[in-house]
Each structure stands twice: as C-alpha cells, then as structure tokens.
Rosetta silent file (secondary structure, phi, psi, omega in degrees, C-alpha in Angstrom):
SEQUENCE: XXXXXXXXXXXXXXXXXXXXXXXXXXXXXXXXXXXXXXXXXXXXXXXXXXXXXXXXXXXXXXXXXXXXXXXXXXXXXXXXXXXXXXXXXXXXXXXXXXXXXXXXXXXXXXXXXXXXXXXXXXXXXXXXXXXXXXXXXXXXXXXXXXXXXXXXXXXXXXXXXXXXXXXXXXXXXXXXXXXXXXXXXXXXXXXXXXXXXXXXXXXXXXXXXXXXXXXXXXXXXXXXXXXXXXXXXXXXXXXXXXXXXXXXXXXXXXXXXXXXXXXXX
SCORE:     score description
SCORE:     0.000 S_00000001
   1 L     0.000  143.412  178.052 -275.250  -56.753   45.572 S_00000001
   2 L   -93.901  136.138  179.178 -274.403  -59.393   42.965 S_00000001
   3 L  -137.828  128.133 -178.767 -272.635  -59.007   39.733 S_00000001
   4 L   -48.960 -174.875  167.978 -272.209  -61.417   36.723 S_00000001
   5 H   -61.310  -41.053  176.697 -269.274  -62.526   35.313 S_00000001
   6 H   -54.384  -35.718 -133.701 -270.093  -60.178   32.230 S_00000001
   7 H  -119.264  -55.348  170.776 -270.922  -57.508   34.117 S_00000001
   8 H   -49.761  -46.282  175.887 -267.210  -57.825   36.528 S_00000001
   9 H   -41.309  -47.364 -167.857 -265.457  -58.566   32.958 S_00000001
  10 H   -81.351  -64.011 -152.825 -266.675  -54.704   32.009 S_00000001
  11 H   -71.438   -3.241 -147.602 -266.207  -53.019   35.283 S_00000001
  12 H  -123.112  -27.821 -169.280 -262.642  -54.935   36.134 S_00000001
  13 L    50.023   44.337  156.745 -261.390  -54.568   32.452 S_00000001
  14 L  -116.550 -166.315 -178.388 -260.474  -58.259   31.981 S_00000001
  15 L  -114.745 -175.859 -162.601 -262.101  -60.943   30.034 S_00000001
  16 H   -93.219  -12.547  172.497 -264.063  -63.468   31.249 S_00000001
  17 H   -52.797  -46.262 -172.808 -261.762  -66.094   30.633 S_00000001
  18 H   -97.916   -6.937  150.338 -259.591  -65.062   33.423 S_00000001
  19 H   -65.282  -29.846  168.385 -261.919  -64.680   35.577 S_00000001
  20 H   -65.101  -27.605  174.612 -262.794  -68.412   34.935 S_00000001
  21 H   -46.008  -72.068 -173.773 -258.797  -68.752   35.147 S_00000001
  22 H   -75.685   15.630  171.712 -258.767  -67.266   38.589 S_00000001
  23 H  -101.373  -50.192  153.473 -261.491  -69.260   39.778 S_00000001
  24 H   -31.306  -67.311 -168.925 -259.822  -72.366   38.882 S_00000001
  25 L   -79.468   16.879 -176.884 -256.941  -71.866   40.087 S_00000001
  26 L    50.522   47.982 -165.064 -258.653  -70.708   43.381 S_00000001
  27 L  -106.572  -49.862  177.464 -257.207  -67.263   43.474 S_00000001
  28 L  -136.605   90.257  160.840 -260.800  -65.775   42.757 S_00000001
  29 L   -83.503  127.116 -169.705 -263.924  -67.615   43.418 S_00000001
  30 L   -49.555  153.307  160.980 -267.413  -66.258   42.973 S_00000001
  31 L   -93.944   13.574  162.510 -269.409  -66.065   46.348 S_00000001
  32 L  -157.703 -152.508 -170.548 -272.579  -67.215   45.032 S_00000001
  33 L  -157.154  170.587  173.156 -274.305  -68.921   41.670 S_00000001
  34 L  -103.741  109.554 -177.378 -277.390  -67.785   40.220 S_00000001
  35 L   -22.285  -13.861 -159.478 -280.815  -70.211   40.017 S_00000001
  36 L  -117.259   11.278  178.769 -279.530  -71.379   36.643 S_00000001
  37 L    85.095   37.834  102.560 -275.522  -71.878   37.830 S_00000001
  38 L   -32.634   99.010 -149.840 -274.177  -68.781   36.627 S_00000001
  39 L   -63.040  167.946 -156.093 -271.181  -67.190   38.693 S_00000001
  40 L  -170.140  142.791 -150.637 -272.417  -64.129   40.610 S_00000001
  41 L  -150.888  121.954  163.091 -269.411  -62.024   42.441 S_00000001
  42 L   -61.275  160.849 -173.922 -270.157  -60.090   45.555 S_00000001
  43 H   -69.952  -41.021 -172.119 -268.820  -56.307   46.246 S_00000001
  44 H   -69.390   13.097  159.334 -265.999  -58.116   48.583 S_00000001
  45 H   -60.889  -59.372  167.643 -265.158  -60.050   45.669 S_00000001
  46 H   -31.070  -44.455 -155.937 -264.963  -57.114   43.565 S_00000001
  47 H   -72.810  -45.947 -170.363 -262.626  -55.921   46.760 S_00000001
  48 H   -58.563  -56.452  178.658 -260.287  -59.100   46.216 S_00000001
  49 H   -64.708   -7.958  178.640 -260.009  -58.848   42.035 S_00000001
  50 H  -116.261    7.353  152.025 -258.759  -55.576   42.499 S_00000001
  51 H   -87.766   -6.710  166.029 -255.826  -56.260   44.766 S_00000001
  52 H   -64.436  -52.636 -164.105 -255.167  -59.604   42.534 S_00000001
  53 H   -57.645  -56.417  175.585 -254.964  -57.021   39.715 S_00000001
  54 H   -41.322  -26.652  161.798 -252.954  -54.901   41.658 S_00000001
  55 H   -96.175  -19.031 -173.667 -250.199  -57.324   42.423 S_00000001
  56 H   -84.218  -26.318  171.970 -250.185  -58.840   38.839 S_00000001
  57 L   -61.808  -29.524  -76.537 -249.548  -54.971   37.726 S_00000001
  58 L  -176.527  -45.555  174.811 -246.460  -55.377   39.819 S_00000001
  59 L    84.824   40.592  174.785 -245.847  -58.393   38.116 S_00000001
  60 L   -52.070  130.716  155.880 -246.641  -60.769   41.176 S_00000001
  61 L   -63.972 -168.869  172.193 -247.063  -64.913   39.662 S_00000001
  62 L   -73.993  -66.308 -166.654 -250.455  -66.357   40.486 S_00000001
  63 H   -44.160  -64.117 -175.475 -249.025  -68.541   42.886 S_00000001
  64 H   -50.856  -23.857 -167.704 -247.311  -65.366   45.124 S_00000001
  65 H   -98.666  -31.505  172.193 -250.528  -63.249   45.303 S_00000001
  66 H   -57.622  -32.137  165.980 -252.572  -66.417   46.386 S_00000001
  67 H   -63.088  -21.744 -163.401 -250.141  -66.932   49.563 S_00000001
  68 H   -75.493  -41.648  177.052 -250.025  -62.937   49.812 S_00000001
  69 H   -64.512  -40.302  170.011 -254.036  -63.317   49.876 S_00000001
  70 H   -74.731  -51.422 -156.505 -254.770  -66.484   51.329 S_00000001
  71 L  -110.559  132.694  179.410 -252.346  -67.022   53.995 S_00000001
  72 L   -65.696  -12.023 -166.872 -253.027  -64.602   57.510 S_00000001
  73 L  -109.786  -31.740  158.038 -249.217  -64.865   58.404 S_00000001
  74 L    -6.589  134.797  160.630 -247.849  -63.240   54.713 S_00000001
  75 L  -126.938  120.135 -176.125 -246.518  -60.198   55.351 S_00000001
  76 H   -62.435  -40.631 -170.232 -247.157  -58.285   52.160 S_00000001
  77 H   -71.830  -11.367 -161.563 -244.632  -55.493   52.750 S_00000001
  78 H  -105.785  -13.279  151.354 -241.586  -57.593   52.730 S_00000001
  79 H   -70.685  -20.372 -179.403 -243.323  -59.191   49.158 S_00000001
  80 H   -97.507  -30.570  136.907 -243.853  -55.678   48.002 S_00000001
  81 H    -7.263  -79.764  179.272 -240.433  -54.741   49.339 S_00000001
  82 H   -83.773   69.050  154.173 -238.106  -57.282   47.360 S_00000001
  83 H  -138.111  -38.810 -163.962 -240.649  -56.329   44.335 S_00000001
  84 H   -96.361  -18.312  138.274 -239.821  -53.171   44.301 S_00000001
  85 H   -65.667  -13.868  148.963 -235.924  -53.747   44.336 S_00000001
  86 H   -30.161  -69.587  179.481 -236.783  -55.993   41.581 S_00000001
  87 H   -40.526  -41.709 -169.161 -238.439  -53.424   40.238 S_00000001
  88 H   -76.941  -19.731 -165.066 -235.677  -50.926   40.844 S_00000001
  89 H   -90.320  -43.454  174.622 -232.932  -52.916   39.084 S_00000001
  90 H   -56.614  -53.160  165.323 -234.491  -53.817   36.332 S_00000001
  91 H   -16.729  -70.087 -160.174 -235.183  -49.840   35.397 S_00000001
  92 H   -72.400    0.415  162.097 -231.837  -49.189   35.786 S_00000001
  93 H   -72.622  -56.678  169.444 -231.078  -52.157   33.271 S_00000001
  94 H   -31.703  -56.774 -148.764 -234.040  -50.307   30.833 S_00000001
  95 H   -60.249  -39.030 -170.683 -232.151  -47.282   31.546 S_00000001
  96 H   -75.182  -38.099  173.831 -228.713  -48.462   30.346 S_00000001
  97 H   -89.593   -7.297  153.978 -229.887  -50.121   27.341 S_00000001
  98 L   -74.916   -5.858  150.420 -231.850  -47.108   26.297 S_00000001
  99 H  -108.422    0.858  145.284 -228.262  -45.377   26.135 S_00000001
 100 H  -112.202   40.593  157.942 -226.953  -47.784   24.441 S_00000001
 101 H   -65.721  -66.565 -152.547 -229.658  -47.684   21.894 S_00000001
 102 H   -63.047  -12.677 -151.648 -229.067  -43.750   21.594 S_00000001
 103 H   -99.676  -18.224 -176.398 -224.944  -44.001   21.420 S_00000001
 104 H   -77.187  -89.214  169.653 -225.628  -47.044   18.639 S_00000001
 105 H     1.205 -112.528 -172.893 -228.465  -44.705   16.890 S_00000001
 106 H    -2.323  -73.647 -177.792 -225.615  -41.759   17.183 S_00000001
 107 H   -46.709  -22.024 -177.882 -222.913  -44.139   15.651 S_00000001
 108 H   -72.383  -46.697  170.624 -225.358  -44.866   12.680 S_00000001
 109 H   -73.704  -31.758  167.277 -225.673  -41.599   12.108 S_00000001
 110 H  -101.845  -32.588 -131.975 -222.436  -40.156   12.092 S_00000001
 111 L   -93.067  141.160 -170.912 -220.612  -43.311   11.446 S_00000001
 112 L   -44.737  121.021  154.897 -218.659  -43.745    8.107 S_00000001
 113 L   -91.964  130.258 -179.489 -221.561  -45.755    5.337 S_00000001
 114 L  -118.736  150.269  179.328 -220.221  -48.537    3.898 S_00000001
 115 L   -92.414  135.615  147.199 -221.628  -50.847    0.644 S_00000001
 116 H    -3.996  -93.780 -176.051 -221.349  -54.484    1.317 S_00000001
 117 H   -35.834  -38.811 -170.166 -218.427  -54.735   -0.951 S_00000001
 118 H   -79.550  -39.431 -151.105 -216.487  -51.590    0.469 S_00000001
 119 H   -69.977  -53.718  133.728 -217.396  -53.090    4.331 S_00000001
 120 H   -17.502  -66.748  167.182 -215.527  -56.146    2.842 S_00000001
 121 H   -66.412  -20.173 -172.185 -212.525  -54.647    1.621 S_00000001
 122 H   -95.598  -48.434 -161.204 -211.865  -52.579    4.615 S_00000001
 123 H   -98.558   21.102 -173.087 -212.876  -55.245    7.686 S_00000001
 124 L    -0.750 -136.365 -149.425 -212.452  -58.717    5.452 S_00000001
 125 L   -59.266  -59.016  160.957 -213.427  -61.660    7.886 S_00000001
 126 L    10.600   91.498 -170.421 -213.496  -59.253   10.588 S_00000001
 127 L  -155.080  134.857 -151.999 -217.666  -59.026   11.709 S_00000001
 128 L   -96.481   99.490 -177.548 -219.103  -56.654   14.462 S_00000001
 129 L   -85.594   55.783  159.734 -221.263  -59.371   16.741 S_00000001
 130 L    -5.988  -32.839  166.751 -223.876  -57.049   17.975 S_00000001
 131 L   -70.881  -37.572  179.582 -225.170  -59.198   20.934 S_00000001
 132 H   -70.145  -46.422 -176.780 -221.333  -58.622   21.867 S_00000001
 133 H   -86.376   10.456  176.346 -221.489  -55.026   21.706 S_00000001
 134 H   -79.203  -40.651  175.949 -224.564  -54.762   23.394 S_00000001
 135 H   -54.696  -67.437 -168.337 -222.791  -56.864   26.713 S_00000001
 136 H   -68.107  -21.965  170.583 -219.860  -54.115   26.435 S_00000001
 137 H   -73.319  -18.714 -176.397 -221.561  -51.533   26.364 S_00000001
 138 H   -70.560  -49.678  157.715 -223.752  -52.728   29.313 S_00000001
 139 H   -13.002  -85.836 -150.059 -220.098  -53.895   30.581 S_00000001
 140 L  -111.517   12.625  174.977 -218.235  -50.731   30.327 S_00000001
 141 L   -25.979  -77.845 -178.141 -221.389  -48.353   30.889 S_00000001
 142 L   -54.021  -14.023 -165.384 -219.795  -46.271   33.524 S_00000001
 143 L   -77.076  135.090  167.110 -216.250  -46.451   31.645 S_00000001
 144 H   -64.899  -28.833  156.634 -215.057  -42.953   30.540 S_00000001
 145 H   -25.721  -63.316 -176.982 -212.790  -45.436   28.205 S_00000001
 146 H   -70.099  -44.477  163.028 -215.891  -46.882   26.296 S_00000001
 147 H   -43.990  -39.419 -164.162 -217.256  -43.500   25.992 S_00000001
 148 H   -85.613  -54.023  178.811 -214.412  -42.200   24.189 S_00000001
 149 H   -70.824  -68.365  179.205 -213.966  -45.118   21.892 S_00000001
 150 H   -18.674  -61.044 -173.891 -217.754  -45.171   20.777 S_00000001
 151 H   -65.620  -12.223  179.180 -217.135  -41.318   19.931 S_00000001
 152 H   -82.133  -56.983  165.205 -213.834  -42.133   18.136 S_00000001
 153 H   -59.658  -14.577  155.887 -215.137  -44.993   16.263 S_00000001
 154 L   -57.785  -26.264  174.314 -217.919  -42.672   15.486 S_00000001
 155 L   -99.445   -9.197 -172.145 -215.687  -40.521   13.800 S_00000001
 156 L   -40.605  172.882  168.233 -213.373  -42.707   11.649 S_00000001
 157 L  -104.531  169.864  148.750 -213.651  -41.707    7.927 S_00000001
 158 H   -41.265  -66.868  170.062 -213.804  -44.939    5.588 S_00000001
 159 H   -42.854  -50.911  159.436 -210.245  -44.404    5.053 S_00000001
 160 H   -47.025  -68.414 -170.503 -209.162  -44.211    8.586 S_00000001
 161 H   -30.071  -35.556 -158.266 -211.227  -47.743    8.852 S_00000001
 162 H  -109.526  -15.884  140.075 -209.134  -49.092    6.158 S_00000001
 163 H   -63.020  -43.136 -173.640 -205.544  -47.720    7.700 S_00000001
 164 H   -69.394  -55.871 -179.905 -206.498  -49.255   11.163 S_00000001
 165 H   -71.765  -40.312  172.942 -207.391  -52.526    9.696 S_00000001
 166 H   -38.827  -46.025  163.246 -204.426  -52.839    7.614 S_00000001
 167 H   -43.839  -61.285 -156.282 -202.322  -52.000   10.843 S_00000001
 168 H   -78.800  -11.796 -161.484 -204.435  -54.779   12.388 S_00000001
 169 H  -102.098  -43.546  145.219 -204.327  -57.170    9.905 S_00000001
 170 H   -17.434  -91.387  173.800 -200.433  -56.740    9.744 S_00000001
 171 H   -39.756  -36.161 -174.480 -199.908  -57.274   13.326 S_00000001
 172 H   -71.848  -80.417 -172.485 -202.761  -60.611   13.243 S_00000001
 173 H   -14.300 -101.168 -171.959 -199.707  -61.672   10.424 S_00000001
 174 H   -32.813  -44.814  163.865 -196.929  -61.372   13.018 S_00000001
 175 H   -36.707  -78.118 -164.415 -199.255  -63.081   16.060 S_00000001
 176 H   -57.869  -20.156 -177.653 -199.854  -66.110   14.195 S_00000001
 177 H   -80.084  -66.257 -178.090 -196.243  -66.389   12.724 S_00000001
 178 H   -61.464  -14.549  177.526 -195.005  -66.323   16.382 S_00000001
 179 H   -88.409  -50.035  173.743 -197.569  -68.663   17.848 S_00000001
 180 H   -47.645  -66.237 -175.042 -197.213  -70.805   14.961 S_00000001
 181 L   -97.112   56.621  177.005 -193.115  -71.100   15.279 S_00000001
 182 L    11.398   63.298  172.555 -193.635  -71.635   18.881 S_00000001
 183 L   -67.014  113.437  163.644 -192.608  -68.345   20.191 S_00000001
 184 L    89.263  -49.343 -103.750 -193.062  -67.870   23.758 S_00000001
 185 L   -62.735  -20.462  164.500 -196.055  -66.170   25.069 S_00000001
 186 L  -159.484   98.767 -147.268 -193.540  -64.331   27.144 S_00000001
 187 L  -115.273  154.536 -178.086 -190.837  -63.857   25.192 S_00000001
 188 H   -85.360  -18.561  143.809 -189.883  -60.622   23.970 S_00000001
 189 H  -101.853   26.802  159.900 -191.498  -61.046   20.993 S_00000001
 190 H   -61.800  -65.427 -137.051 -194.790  -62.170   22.188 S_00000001
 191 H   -72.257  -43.026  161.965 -194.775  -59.581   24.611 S_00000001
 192 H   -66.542  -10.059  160.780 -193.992  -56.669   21.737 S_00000001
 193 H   -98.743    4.433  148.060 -196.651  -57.650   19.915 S_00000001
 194 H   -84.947  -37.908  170.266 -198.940  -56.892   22.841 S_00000001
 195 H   -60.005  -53.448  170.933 -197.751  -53.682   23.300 S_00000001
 196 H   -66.856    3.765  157.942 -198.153  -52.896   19.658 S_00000001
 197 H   -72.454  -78.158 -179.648 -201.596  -54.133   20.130 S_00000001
 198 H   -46.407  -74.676 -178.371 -202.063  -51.800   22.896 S_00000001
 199 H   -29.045  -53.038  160.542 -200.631  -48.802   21.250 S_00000001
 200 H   -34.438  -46.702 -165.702 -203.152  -49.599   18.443 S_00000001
 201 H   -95.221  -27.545  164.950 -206.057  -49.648   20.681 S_00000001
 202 H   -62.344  -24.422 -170.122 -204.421  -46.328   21.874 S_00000001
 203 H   -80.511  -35.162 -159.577 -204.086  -44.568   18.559 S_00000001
 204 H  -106.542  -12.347 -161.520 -207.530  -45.553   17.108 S_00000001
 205 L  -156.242  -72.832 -168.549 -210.103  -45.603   20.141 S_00000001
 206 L  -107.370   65.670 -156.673 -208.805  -45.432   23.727 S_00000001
 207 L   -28.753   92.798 -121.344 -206.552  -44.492   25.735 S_00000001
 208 L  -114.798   36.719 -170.093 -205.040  -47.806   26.618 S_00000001
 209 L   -43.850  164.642  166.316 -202.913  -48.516   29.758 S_00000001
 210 H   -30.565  -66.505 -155.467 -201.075  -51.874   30.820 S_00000001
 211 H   -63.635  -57.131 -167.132 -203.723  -52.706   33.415 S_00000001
 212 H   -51.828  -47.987 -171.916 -206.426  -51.901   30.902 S_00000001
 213 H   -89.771   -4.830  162.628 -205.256  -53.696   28.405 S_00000001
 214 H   -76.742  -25.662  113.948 -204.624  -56.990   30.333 S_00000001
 215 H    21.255  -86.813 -132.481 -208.705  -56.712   30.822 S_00000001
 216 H   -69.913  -12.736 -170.785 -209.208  -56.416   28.046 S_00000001
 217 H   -60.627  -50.423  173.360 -206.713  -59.444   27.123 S_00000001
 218 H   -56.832   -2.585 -162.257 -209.111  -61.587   29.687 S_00000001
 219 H  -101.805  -49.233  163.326 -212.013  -60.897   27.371 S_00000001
 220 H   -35.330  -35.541 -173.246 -210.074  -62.674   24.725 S_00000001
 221 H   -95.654  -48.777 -154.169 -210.189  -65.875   26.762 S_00000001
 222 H  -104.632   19.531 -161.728 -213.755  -65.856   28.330 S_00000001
 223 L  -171.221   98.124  149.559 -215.704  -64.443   25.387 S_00000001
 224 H   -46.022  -41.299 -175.692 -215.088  -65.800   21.778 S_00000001
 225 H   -59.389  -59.949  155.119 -217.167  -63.201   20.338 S_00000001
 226 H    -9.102  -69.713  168.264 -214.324  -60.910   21.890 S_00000001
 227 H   -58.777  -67.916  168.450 -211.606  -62.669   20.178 S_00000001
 228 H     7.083  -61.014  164.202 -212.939  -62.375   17.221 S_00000001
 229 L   -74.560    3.704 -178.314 -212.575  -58.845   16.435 S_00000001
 230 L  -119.368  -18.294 -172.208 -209.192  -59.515   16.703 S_00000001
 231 L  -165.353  113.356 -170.909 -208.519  -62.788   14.891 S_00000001
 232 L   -54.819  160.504  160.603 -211.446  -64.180   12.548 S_00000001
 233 L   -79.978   14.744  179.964 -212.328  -67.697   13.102 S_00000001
 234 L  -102.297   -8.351 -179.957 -211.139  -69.211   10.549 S_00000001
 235 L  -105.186  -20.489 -177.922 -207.761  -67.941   11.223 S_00000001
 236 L   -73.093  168.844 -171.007 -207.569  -68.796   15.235 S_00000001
 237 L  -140.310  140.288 -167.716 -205.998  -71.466   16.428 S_00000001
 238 L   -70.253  140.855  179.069 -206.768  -73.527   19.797 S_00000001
 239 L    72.813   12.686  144.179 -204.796  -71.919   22.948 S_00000001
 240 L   -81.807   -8.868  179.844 -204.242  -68.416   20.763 S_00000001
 241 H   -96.695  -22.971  160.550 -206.530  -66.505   22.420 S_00000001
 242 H   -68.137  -40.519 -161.097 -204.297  -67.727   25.792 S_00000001
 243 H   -87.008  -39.991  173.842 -201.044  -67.340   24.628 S_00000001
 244 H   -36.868  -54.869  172.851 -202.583  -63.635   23.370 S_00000001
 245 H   -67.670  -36.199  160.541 -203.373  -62.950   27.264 S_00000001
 246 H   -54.124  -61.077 -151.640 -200.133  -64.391   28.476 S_00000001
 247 H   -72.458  -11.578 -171.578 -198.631  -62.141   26.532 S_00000001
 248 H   -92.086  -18.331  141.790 -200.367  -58.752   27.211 S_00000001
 249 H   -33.177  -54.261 -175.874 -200.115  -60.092   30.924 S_00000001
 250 L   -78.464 -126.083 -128.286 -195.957  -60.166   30.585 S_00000001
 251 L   -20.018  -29.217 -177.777 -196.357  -56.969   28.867 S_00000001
 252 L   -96.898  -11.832  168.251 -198.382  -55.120   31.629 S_00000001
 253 L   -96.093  -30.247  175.928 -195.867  -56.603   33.984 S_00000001
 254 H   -56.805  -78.457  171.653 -192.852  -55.211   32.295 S_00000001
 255 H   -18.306  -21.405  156.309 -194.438  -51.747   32.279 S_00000001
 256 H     3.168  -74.022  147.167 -195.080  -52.170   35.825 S_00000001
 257 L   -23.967  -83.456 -177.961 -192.746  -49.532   36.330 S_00000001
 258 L   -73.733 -128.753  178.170 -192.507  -47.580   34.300 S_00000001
 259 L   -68.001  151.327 -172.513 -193.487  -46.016   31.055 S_00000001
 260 L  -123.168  170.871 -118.701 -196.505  -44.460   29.842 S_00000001
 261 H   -91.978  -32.244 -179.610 -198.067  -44.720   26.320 S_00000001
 262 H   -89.671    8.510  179.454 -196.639  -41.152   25.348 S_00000001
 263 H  -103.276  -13.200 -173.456 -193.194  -41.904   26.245 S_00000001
 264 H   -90.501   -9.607 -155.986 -193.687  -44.996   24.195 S_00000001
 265 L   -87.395    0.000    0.000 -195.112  -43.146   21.281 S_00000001
C-alpha cells in the first residue's frame, strides 16, 4: 500500500516539509511517485520514518541516524549506549540546577528585601554576579559548606548585612593599604589579614578551615567574578587577587599545625 506525503505528514505527526527535508538529505526517500510525480511512501518506509523519529527523540543528528540506518556494519547499541550516558549526565546536570533554582527561590523568600537605595548602602560597589553563583552552586553542590552558607545568608537580617559589610569593607581598607605600601604577601601582616578574612567567612556563612579557605583563595585568581565579591573593580589592582592567595596560602601553612577557628576566636 502507498501513502502520500499528506497522508504520512498526518499519520507520522510531522510536516511535510521534513519529510521533503529527509528526502533530500537522503535519510528518507519515497519508494515510488505517483502518475503525476507526487511522492508515494510504502509501509517499509513508514517502518524507516519511525525509527528516524525514534533516534531524533533521543536526540540523534541527521547525519548519525543515516550511518546508524544506512551502513550494515553500525552497531546501534554502542550508538544507543554512549546516548544514553549522554543522556544520563545531562539529567543529573537538570537535576542540580533544579536545586539550585529551589535553594535561590528559598533565599528570595526568606532572604532580607532590600530597596535599591538600602541594597546600596549596605553592599556599595559590591554586586552578586548570578552566572557566578549559579557555577558555585553547581561547584560546591555536594559541599555540606555551601549548604550551610546559602541557609545562613538566608537568614541575615538587613542589619546583619550591613555589620558584615562594614567588617568587610574595613578589612578591603587594610588589604589595599598593605598591597599598596608593598607589604609582603607573606609577611605577617599579609598573612593576618587572611586569617581575619577567614574568620569572617567563619562568623557570617561557613565554617571556614585553612585548607578551605586557600580554595577558596584559588577562586580569587581563576575567576574574576570571584574576586569581586571581595574587592569591587574599580578598587582592584593588577596582581591583588595573587598577592590575596599568597597570602591565605602562608596563612593555611602557618596553621598547619595547629589551631582551630575556636581556639582562634
């Protein structure tokens, strides 16, 4: 039995364009014509469009399902194989950024509302790069660390916001005064104002060990967007976001040893 194009278009629920697509491009050519030249599609045709469709659902190119189809030595399973660790990875990508949709959603909702103007007095240059927190959270998914801050920063009041940035904006003072009168980076007072760094990121968000925070000190260097939250641009200076990581680097080596954040407290 024969079926038009019209008539495949309905039963195959594509348009007729791509059936004219896939005959062009030789993926799916009608097996006959019609007295007047009119494509005419056979049942094994029928059989063919609905394993093309079936790999394109998959999300197969054109090109891969014509070799899977065309060529007798393809072996399908090891293309439907790596498709479906494709498949598998990507989920689990979905999956992660649909929590950190809900934990942003969450933060919206409990998190302190701010007016332009007040968001301004409390963070001043200071600006929350969203594409950046999307990477850490994707980053630090798994961290019980990240977890912890999100729910802390979830809880500041406005007020807390505006003691922690004063604290931070103090300490940014003291960086740039020592980088500036060419302290260092590790120097003992380099290296104390990495600790009081840390301790900050301990008080306000995270717990914060040496190791951790020499991390996070590498984030400073390979990710401007990083630095950032810590030292606006207009205030950085080239080779401060280095001498910042030397220094939290000597710091995490003095501590080596030693003390932990509640004996320092």
């Amino acid at each position: 039995m024969s079926y038009s194009v019209g008539q495949v278009s309905v039963f195959a629920g594509v348009t007729v364009r791509t059936l004219h697509h896939y005959d062009k491009a030789g993926l799916l050519s009608p097996s006959g014509r019609s007295r007047t030249g009119y494509r005419l599609y056979s049942d094994a045709d029928l059989a063919r469009l609905q394993q093309i469709l079936f790999y394109r659902e998959l999300g197969f190119a054109l090109d891969e399902i014509t070799e899977i189809l065309n060529d007798p030595d393809a072996n399908a399973l090891e293309y439907l194989t790596a498709r479906q660790r494709q498949l598998s990875q990507e989920i689990a990508r979905l999956q992660q950024l649909s929590e950190v949709a809900e934990r942003a959603i969450e933060v919206q909702r409990t998190g302190v509302s701010l007016t332009p103007q007040e968001r301004f007095d409390v963070f001043g240059e200071i600006t929350f790069d969203l594409s950046y927190a999307t990477d850490a959270e994707l980053k630090w998914a798994d961290s019980e660390g990240q977890r912890e801050s999100m729910a802390r920063a979830a809880a500041h009041t406005k007020e807390d916001w505006r003691q922690l940035m004063g604290e931070a904006g103090a300490w940014r003072a003291e960086l740039l005064a020592a980088f500036d009168e060419g302290e260092p980076a590790d120097g003992q007072r380099a290296r104390d104002l990495a600790e009081e760094h840390r301790l900050h990121i301990s008080r306000w968000f995270t717990s914060c060990p040496p190791d951790m925070h020499r991390r996070i000190a590498d984030d400073f260097v390979a990710d401007p967007r990083a630095f950032a939250l810590v030292v606006p641009p207009s205030q950085q200076r080239p080779g401060l976001a280095a001498y910042l990581r030397k220094a939290a680097h000597a710091n995490a080596a003095r501590h080596a040893g030693g003390r932990t954040d509640s004996e320092e407290k």
